[in-house]
N, C-alpha and C positions, 0 to 999 in steps of 0.2 A: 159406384161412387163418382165417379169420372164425371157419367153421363148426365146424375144430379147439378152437379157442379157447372158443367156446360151449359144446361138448362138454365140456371140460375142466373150464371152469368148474359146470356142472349137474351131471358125478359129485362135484366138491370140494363142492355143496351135500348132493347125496344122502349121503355119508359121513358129513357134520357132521350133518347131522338124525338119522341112523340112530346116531350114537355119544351124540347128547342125547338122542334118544328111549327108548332103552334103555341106560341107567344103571343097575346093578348095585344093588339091593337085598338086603339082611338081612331076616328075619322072626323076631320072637321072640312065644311065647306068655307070657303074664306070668300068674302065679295070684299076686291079692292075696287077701291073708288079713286079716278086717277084727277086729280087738279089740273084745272083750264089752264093746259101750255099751249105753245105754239111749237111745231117742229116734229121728227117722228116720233114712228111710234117709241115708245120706252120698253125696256128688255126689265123685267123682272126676275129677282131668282127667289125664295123663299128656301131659309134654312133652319136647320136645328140646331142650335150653339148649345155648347156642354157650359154646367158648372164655372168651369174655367174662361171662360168667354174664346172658347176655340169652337172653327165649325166640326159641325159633326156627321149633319149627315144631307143634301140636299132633299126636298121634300117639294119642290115645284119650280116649274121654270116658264116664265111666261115670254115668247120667245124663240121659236124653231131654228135660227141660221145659226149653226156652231161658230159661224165664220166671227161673231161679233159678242160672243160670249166673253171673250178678254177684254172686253170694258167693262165687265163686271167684277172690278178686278179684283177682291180681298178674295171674294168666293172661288175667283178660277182659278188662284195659288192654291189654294185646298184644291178645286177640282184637277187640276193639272197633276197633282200629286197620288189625289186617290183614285182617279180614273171611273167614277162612279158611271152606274149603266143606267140615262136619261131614259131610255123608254118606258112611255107610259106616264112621265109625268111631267111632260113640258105640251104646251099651247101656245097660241098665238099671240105677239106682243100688243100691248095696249096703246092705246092714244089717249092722247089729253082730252077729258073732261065726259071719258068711256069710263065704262064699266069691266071687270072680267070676276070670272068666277073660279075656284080650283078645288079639287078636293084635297085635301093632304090629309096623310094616315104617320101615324108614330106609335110607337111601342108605349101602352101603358105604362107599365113602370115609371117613364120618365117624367110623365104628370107630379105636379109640386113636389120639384126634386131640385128645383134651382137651372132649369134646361130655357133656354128662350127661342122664339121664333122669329125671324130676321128676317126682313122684304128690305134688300137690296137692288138699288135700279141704278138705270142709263140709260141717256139719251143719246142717239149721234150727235157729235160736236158740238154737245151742251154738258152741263156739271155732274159728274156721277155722284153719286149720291150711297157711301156704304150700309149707312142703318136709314135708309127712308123713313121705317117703321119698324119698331119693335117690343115685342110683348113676353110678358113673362109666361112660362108654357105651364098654368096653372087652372084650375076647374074657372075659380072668379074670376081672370082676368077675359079667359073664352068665353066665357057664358053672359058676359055683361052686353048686353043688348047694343050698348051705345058704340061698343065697338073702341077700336085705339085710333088713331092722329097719327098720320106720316106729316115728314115735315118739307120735302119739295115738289117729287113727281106727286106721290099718293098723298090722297086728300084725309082717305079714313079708311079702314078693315075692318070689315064684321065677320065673326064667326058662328056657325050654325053649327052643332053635333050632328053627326048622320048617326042614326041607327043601325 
């Protein structure tokens, strides 16, 4: 009876692990388009804001020196607090009137759930800029060809689904 019992319980663990483990992710390639400035390059962060207009999770960083990540600032009061682990998803910052490209991935579920995607920038000793650009984290809003409007560094964002 015991031994039933144990059994039973160690597949209801294996199940639950295997259904947390592999959670259904989305991948989208994003081509920001940066507007003809003058000055450096500009540090970009791209994040997930919940529901509640709080961040949630970061999902790219364009931009490698940590030293200057705190002129990013709304983002690096959340980062400074969650201490998220950058590898693997930060590249190198952009220039005016450049291109970059990222991939970012999110958790399914959060698609048309009220979730947004936030490209956040900075320049050195120029205006930081909280919502550059921002989009609702929904199938129509990614999928629309034309892409969203940033309103000072970034000129436009298009998104591509990877497979």
């Amino acid at each position: 009876m015991k031994f039933n019992l144990i059994k039973k319980l160690v597949g209801l663990v294996v199940i639950l692990m295997a259904t947390a483990t592999f959670a259904q992710t989305t991948k989208y390639k994003t081509m920001i388009q940066m507007n003809n400035y003058t000055g450096k390059e500009a540090y970009v962060v791209i994040s997930l804001i919940n529901p509640k207009g709080q961040y949630e999770k970061t999902l790219g960083v364009l931009g490698t020196d940590n030293e200057w990540y705190n002129t990013l600032k709304e983002w690096h009061k959340f980062n400074s607090k969650k201490k998220e682990k950058l590898n693997g998803i930060t590249g190198a910052s952009v220039a005016g009137g450049a291109r970059a490209t990222r991939v970012i991935e999110f958790d399914t579920a959060k698609l048309n759930k009220g979730y947004k995607l936030r490209f956040e920038s900075a320049v050195e000793t120029q205006k930081y800029v909280a919502k550059d650009a921002e989009v609702a984290l929904n199938s129509s809003d990614l999928d629309n060809k034309a892409g969203i409007k940033g309103s000072v560094y970034i000129k436009a964002v298009r998104f591509i689904k990877v497979q």
